[in-house]
N, C-alpha and C positions, 0 to 999 in steps of 0.2 A: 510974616505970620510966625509967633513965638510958638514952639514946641510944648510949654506949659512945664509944670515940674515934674520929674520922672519918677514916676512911683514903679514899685515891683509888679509883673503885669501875670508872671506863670512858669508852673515850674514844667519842665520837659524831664521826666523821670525813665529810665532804662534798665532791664535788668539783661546783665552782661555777664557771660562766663564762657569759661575756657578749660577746655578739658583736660586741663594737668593731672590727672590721675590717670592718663593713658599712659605714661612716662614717670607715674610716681615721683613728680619732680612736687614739692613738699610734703612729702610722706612723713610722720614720725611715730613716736609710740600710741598716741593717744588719734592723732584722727590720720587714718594711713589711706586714703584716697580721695585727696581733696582737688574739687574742681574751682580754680579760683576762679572767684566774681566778684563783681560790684554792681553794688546798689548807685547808679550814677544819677546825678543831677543837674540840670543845667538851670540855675536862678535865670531868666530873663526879667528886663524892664520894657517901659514906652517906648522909650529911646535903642532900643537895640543893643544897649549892652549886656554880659553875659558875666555870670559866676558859675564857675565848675569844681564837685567833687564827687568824693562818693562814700559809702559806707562796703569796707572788702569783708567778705562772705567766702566761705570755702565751699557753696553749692547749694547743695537742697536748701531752702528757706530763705534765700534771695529774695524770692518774691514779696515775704513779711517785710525785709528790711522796705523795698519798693513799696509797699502800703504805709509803713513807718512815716517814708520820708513826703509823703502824698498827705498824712496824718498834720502835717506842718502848716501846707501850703495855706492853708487859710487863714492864718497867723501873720503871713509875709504879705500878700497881694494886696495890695491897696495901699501901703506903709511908703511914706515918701524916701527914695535912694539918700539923699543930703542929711537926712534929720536920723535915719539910720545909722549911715557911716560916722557922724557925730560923736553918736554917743553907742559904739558895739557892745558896751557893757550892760546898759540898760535892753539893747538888743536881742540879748544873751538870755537875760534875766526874761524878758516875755516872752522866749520859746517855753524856756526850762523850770519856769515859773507857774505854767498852765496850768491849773489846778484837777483840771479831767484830764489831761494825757500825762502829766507826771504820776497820778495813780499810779499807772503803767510801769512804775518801777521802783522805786520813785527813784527819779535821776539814774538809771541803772537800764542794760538792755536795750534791746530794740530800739524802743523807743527814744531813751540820751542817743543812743551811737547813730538814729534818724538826724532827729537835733544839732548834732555833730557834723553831718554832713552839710545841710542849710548852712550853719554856721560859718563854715569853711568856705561854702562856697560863695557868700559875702563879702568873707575876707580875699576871696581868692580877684572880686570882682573889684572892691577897694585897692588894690594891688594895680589891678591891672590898670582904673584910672588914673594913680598915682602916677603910672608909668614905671614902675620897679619893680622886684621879687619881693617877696613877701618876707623873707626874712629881713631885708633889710627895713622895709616899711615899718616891721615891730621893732627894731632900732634904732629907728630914727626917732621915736615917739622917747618924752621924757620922761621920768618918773613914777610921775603924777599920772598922766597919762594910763600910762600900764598900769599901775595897782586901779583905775578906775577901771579895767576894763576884767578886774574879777571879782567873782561874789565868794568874799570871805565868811558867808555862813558858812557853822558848823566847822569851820576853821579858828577861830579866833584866841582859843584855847593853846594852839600848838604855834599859828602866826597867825600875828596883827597886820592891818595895814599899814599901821608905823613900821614896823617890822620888817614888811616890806616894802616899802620904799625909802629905808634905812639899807637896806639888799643892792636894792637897783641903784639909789644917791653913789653908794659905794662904787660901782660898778663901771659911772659916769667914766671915771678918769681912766684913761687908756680903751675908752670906745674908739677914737677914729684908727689905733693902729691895729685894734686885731681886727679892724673889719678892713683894714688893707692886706693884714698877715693871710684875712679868708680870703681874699681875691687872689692875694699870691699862687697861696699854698693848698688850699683846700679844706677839705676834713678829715679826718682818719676815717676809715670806715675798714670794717672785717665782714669775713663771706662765710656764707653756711651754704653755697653754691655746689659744696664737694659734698656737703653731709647730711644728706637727707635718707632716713635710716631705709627706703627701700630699694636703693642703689646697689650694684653688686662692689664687689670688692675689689676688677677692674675700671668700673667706671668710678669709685671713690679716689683710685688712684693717679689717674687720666686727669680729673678736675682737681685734684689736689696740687698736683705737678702744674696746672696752669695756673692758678689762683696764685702759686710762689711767684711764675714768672710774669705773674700780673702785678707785684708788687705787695701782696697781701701778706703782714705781719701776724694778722692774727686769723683762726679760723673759728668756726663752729663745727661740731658734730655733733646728729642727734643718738642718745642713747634708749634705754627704756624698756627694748623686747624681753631680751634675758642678759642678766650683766655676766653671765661668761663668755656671750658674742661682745657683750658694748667693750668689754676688756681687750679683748683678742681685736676687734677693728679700731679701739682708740690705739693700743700698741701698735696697730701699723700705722697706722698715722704719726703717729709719733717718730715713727724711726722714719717715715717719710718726711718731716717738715724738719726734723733736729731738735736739739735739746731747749733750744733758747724761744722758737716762735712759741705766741701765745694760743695757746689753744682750749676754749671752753667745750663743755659739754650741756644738750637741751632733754630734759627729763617730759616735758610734757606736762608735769601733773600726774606722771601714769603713777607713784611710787607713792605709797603710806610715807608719815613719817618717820617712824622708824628705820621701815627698807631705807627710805631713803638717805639714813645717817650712815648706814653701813653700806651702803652700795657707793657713795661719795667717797668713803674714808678708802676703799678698795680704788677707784679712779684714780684717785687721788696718788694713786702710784707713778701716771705717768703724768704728772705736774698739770693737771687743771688750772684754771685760772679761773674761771666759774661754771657754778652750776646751775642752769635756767629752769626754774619750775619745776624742782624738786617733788613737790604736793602740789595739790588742789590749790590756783590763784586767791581761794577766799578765806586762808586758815593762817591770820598773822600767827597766832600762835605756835600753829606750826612750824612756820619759815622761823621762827624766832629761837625754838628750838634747834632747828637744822644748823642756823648759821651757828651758834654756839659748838654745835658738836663739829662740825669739819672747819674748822677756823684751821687755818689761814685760805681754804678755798672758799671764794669769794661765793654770795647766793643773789640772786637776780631771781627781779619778776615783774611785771608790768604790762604785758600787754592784753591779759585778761584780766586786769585791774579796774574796777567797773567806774569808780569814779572819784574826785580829788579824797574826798571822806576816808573813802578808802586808804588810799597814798597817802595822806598823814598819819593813819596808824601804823602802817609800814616801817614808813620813812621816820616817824618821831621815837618808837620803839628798839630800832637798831634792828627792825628782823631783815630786812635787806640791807644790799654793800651796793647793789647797780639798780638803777631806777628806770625799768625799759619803756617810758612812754610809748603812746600808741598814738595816731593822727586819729583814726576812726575809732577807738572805743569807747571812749569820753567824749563828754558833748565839744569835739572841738579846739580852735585856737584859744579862748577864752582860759578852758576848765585846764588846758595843757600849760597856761602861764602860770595856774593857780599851783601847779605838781612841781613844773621848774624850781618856782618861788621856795617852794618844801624842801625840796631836796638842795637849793642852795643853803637852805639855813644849815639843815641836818649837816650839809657838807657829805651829803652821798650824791656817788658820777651817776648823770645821764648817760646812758646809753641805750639809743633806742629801738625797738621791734622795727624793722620792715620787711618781715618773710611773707612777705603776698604781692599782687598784680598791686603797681602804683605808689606803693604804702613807700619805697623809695623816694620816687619823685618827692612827695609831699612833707613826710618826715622830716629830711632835710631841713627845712627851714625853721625848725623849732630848734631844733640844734645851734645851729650857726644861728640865732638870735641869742641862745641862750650864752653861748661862748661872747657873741660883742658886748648883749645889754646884760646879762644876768650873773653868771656867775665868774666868766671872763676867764675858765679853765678852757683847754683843750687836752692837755696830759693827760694819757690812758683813758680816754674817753674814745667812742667810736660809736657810728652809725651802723647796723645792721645792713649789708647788700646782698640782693640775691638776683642770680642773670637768667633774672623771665618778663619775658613780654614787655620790655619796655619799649618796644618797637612800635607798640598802639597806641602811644603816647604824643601830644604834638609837640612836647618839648622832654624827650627821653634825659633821666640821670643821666651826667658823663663822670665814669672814673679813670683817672689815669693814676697809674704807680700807684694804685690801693690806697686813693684819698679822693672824698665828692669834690668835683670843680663847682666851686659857688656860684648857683644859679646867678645870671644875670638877665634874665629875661624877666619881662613884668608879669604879676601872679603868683600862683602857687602849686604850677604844676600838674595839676593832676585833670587836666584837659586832654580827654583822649582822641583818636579820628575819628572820623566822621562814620569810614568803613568799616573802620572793627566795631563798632557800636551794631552796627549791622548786621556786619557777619556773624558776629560772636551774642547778638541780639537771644535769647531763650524763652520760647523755642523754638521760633519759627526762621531766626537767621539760619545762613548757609550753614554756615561750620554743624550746626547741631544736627541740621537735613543732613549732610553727608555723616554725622556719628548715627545715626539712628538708623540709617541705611543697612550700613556697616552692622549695627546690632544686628 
C-alpha cells in the first residue's frame, strides 16, 4: 500500500519564554528587561516529517507573533511537500503575496517576521531531507537557482536579476575551497556576552576576562543610559582587553541624531570600531548623517530592519558600513538572500544580529552560505554570539577559540526539546508556575 504524496498536514505552534530579565542577561538602553521567547513552529506533513523555527520576541506580545504564525497555516495545509520544495521562490511569493494579510504591514511586522518563520521552517524541513545543514544546501544550489528563489520587486532599481546572478556566476569559482576552509576553520564570530548594559562593573569584568580566554577577538558593549557612565565602563574595558582587540559599542536606537554624532565622536576616544543603532532603525537619513560625521567609526544596523526594501536604501545610500541581518525579522531565507545579494553588490560586510534565544543556532547559516556562494569574504566579518540558552536546543551552536564550527548536522538548527518547550511553555509551563509563585 503506497503512502500517496505528502502534502503539509498542521502546524504545531508554541509560545516559549524564559525569564532572562531576572538576571538582566540582554538588558540595554532601549528595552532593559527582556524575557526571551519564541514564537516556535513545528511544519508537519502526512508522512511524519517536520520543519522547525520560530519568530524571537523579547516577551509580552509572544502571543501576537503565535496568532501571526497560525495566521499562515491555511496557506500551507494541503500544498503538496515536492511541488513546494521545487520551486521556494514561488513558495515565498504565496505567503507574502497574500493580498489580506500583507495589508498587515505590508511586508513589515508581525506578520513578515510570522511568514519568516513558516518560511524557515520549510527550509529547515528541505535540509533535513536533503540530509545536510542548511547552509550548505543554499550552496550547493547554482546560480540560477538562488536568484530564483527571490522576488526582486521593488528592488530592481538598485539590483537586477542579471545582476545578480552576474554576483553569484562570479562567486562559482573557489566555492569548493571555502566551504572546506568552513569545515576547517570556522567562522569569526564576536560576543556581547560581557556587555549587556545592566551588569555591574564586576561581573562585566569576570565575562570579559573569559570571552579573551575563550578566544574572542572582538567584543560588543552596550551603551545608551548616560554617556559619562558608557565613557567611564567603555574605558574599563578598554584597559581590560588592550589597545589592539576590536571592540564596538550598541546604542539601541535610544540617541537622536545629533546626540548621537557627539556621543560617537566622544567614544570614539577609546577606538570603537562600530556603532549599532545609533537612532531609530527607520531613519536612513539619519544613519546617513551619522556615518558621515564619525567616519572612520564604522555605523551598523539591521536587525530592526523590517524588510529587503528597506536594506537597499541603506545599503545603496552608503548610510551603513555593517549589514546585521536578522533570521527572524524578515520574511525568512528567501528575503535574507535578497539583503546578502545587496550588500554583496554595495560591497558592505555582513555581520549578523544574534542577541536572543536561538537566533545563533540559525543565523549561522546565512553567513557561511553567504562567505561560500555569495560574496566569498570572511575578513572582518563576524557573527554576533551570545551564551544563553543554547542548552534547549537539540543541536546547540559550538564555539571554539571565538569561531562557529560549521554546522554539519542536517537542518537548520533551530529545533528545540521537547522539555523546554514545556517547561518554558507561557503560561502554564513549569518554569512560569514556579516564577509566579515566587512573585
Amino acid at each position: 500500500m503506497t503512502r500517496g504524496t505528502e502534502l503539509f498536514s498542521h502546524f504545531e505552534v508554541s509560545d516559549v519564554r524564559f525569564p532572562t530579565s531576572r538576571d538582566l542577561d540582554g538588558s540595554d538602553a532601549m528595552n532593559q528587561d527582556p524575557d526571551y521567547s519564541a514564537a516556535y513552529v513545528i511544519v508537519h506533513t502526512t508522512w511524519g516529517s517536520t520543519g522547525h523555527a520560530f519568530v524571537f520576541t523579547i516577551g509580552r506580545g509572544n502571543e501576537v507573533e503565535v496568532a501571526a504564525v497560525r495566521a499562515v497555516e491555511e496557506l500551507v495545509i494541503g500544498l503538496g511537500v515536492d511541488e513546494v520544495l521545487a520551486d521556494m521562490g514561488a513558495f515565498w511569493r504565496r505567503l507574502t503575496h497574500d493580498s489580506q494579510l500583507r495589508w498587515l504591514g505590508p511586508e513589515k511586522g508581525v506578520m513578515h517576521m510570522g511568514i519568516g518563520a513558516v518560511v524557515n521552517a520549510v527550509w529547515d524541513l528541505y535540509a533535513k531531507r536533503e540530509g545536510v545543514p542548511l547552509w550548505q544546501l543554499l550552496s550547493n544550489l547554482s546560480p540560477q537557482q538562488i536568484v530564483d528563489l527571490v522576488d526582486f520587486r521593488h528592488l530592481t532599481d538598485q539590483l537586477t536579476p542579471g545582476e545578480a546572478l552576474g554576483i553569484l556566476t562570479q562567486a562559482t569559482e573557489g566555492r569548493e575551497q571555502r566551504r572546506h576552509d568552513l569545515l576547517e576553520r570556522g567562522y569569526p564570530a564576536y560576543t556581547t556576552s560581557a556587555g549587556w548594559l545592566g551588569y555591574s562593573d564586576e561581573k562585566v569584568t569576570r565575562l570579559v576576562g573569559e570571552a579573551l580566554e575563550e578566544g574572542f577577538t572582538h567584543l560588543k558593549i552596550k551603551v545608551g543610559n548616560d554617556i559619562d557612565d558608557d565613557l567611564r565602563r567603555l574605558k574599563m574595558v578598554r584597559g581590560l582587553v588592550g589597545p589592539d582587540l576590536k571592540l564596538s559599542v550598541d546604542a539601541n536606537q535610544i540617541w537622536e541624531v545629533d546626540e548621537a554624532i557627539d556621543n560617537v565622536k566622544r567614544l570614539a576616544a577609546h577606538n570603537i570600531y562600530w556603532v549599532e543603532e545609533p537612532t531609530s532603525s527607520d531613519d536612513i537619513l539619519g544613519f546617513l548623517k551619522i556615518s558621515r560625521a564619525v567616519h572612520p567609526v564604522m555605523v551598523a544596523t539591521g536587525e530592526h530592519v523590517a524588510n529587503r526594501v528597506m536594506f537597499k536604501q541603506f545599503l545603496s545610500s552608503g548610510a551603513i558600513d555593517i549589514c546585521q541581518i536578522d533570521a527572524c525579522r524578515v520574511a525568512g531565507v528567501n528575503e535574507n538572500i535578497a539583503i546578502l545579494l545587496l550588500a554583496a553588490k554595495f560591497g558592505v560586510a555582513v555581520c549578523p544580529h544574534a542577541g536572543g534565544v536561538g537566533l545563533c543556532e540559525v543565523v549561522q547559516h546565512l553567513s557561511m552560505f553567504d562567505y561560500v556562494a555569495v560574496s566569498g569574504i570572511i575578513d572582518n566579518r563576524w557573527i554576533e554570539y551570545v551564551d544563553h540558552l543554547h542548552e534547549h536546543f537539540v543541536d546547540p551552536v559550538e564555539i571554539v577559540n571565538g569561531r562557529y564550527v560549521a554546522p554539519r548536522y542536517p537542518g537548520n538548527g533551530a529545533a528545540m526539546i521537547a522539555e523546554s518547550i514545556e517547561a518554558y511553555g507561557f503560561p502554564h509551563g513549569r518554569i512560569w508556575r514556579d516564577v509566579s509563585s515566587v512573585a
